[in-house]
C-alpha positions as CSV (number, residue, x, y, z in Angstrom):
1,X,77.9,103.6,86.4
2,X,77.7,101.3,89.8
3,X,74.3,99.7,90.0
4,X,72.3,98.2,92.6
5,X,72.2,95.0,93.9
6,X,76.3,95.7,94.0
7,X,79.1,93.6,94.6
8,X,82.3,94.7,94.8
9,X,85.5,92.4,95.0
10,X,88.7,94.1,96.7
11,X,91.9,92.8,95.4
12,X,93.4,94.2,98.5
13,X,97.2,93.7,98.2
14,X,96.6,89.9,97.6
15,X,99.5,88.1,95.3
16,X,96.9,86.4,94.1
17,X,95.0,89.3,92.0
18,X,98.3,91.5,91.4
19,X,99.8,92.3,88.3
20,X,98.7,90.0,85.2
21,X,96.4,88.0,87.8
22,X,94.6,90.9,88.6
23,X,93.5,91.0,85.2
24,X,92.9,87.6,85.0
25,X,90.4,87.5,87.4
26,X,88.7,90.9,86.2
27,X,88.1,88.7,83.2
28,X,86.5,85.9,85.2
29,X,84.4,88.9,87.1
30,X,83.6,90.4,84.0
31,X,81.8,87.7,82.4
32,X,80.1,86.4,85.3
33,X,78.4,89.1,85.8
34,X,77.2,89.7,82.2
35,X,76.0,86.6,82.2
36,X,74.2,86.9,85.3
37,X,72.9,90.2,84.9
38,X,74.2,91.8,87.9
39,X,76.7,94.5,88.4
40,X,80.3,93.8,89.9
41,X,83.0,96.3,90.3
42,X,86.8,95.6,91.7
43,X,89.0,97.7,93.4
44,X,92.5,96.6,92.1
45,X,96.0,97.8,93.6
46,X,96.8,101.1,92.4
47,X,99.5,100.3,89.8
48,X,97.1,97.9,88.1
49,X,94.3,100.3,88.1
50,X,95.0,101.5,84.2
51,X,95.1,97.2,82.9
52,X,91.9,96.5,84.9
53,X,89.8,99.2,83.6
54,X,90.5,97.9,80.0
55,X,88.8,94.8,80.8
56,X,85.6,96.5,81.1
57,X,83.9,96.0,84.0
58,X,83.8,98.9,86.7
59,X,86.7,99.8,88.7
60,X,87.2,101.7,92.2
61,X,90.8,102.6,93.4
62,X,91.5,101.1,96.7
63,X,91.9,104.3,98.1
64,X,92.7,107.9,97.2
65,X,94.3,111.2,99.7
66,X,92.5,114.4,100.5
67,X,94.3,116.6,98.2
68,X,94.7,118.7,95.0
69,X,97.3,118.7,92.6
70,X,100.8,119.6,93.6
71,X,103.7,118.4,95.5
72,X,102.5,115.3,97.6
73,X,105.3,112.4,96.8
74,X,103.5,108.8,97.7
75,X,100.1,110.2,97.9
76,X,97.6,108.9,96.0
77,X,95.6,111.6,93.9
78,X,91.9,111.6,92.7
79,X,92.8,113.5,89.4
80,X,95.3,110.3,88.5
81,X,93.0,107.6,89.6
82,X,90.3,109.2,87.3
83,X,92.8,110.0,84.5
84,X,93.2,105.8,84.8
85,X,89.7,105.5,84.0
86,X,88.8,104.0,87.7
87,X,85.2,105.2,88.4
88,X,85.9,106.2,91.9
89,X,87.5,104.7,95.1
90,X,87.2,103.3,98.5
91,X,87.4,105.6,101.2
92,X,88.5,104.7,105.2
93,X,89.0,100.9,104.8
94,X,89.8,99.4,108.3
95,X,92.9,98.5,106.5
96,X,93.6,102.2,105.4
97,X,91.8,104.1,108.1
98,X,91.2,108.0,107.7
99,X,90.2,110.6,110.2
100,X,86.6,112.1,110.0
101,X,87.8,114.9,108.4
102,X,89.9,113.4,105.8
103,X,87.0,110.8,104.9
104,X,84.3,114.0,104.1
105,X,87.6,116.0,102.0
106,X,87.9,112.7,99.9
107,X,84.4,112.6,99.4
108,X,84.2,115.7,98.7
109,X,87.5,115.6,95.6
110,X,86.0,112.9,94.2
111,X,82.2,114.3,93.8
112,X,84.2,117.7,92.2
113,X,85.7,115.1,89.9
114,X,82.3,113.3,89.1
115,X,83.7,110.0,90.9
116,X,81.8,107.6,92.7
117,X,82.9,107.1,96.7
118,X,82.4,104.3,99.0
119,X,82.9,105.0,102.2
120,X,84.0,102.1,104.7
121,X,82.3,102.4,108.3
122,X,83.1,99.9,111.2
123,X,79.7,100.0,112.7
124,X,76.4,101.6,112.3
125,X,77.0,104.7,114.5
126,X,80.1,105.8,112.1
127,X,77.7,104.7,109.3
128,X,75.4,107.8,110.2
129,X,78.2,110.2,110.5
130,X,79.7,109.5,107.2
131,X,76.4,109.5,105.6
132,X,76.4,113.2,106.2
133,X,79.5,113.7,104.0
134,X,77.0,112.5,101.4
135,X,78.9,109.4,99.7
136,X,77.2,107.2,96.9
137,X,77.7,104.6,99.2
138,X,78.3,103.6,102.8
139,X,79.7,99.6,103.2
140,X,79.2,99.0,106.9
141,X,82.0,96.3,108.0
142,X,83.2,95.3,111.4
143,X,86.6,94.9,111.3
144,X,86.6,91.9,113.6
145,X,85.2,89.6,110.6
146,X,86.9,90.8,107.8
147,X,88.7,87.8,106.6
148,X,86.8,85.6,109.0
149,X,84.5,83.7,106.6
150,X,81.7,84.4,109.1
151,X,79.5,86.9,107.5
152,X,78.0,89.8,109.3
153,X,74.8,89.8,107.3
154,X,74.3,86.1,109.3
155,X,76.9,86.1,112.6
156,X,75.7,90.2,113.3
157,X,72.3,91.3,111.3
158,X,71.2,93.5,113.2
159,X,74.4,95.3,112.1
160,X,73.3,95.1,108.4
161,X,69.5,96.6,109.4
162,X,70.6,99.2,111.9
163,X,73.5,100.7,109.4
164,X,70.8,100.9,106.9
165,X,68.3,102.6,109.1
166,X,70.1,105.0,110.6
167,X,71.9,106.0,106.9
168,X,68.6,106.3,105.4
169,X,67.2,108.8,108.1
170,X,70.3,111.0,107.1
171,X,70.2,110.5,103.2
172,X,68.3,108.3,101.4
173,X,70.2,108.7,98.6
174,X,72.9,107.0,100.4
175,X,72.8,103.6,99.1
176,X,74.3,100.9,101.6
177,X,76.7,98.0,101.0
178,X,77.3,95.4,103.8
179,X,81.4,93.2,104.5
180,X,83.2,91.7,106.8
181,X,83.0,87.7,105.9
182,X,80.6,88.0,103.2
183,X,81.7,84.4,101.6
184,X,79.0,82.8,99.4
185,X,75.6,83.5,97.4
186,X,73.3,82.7,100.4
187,X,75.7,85.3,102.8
188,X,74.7,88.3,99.3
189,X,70.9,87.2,99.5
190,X,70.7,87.6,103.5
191,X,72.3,90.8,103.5
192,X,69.6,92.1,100.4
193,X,66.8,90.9,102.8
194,X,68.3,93.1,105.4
195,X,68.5,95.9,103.4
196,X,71.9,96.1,102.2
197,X,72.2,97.0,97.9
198,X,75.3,95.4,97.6
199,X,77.8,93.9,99.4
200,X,81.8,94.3,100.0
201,X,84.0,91.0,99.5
202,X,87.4,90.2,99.0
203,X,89.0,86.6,100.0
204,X,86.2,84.2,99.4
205,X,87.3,85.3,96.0
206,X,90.6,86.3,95.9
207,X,92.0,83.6,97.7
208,X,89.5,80.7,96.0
209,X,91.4,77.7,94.5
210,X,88.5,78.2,92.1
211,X,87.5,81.9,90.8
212,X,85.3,81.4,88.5
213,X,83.0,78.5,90.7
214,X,83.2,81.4,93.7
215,X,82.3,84.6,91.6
216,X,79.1,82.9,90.1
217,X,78.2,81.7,93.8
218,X,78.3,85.3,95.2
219,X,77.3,86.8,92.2
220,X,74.2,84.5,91.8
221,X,73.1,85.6,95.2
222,X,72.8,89.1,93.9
223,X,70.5,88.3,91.2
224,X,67.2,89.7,90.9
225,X,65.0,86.9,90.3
């Protein structure tokens, strides 16, 4: 389903990748990563979950709610984001922040549903904690360089290593993505050396004048060569 080395590109609620644009650039995604052999998954807006998924490529809601079927106007539910054909979700984005106990019931919903989870943790302490919920994955991301350009895996890497560490000692099945200013192929390949399996992007892409030129530099930077 989600392979390692990962990259995931989060549409976040960017005009740029809503709507038809959103599937544009899943396109763009799509065959860059065939062509360089490595796995990328997106995490569209919700309404444009169903259009995205029939490009092809892996897709992760942006986020779902703790709950089970029933009367919950506005929320977002994991039955309906699988019945979209989304193969999980993020959980606990710094832009969409959940309480301990709401970040282990999602987690929890979305394994019953056999959806994948990837839990957002501001630093390696909260890393740990989640990685007891058992997600598939933890993306450690300090929310001060989100959007900044200046990648953790160079600006902060001891961040990237001590997330990793201190996940593993919980689960090592717990695989580990690193964000926050992830921006081009050499920011993927330092944050692999550190340990990461993936990484956790959204506006070095989104926002790129050029998509394509910008998915094949990250993208490239993932490659097992």
């Amino acid at each position: 389903m989600l392979e390692t080395p990962l990259v995931i590109v989060n549409f976040k609620a960017y005009a740029e990748a809503t709507g038809k644009k959103a599937v544009e650039l899943s396109r763009i995604l799509s065959s860059v990563a065939e062509r360089e052999g490595v796995c990328v998954a997106v995490a569209p807006q919700a309404p444009d979950l169903r259009s995205v998924v029939e490009v092809g490529l892996p897709v992760l809601a942006q986020h779902v709610d703790p709950l089970t079927p029933g009367a919950h106007t506005g929320w977002i539910l994991p039955e309906a984001v699988k019945e979209a054909g989304a193969a999980g979700s993020l959980i606990n984005h710094s832009e969409r922040p959940l309480r301990a106990e709401e970040i282990e019931a999602c987690v929890r919903r979305l394994r019953e549903l056999g959806l994948v989870s990837v839990v957002c943790a501001a630093d390696p302490g909260l890393c740990r904690k989640v990685a007891s919920f058992r997600p598939d994955f933890v993306a450690v991301e300090p929310p001060e360089l989100i959007g900044t350009g200046r990648a953790v895996s160079k600006v902060r890497p001891e961040v990237v290593s001590e997330a990793v560490k201190l996940v593993k000692e919980v689960d090592p099945g717990v695989r580990v993505l690193c964000g926050a200013g992830i921006s081009t192929g050499e920011d993927v390949r330092t944050a692999l050396k550190l340990g990461a399996e993936g990484v956790l992007l959204a506006s070095s892409v989104v926002k790129a004048k050029d998509w394509r030129a910008a998915a094949e530099d990250v993208v490239r930077g993932a490659r097992r060569d």
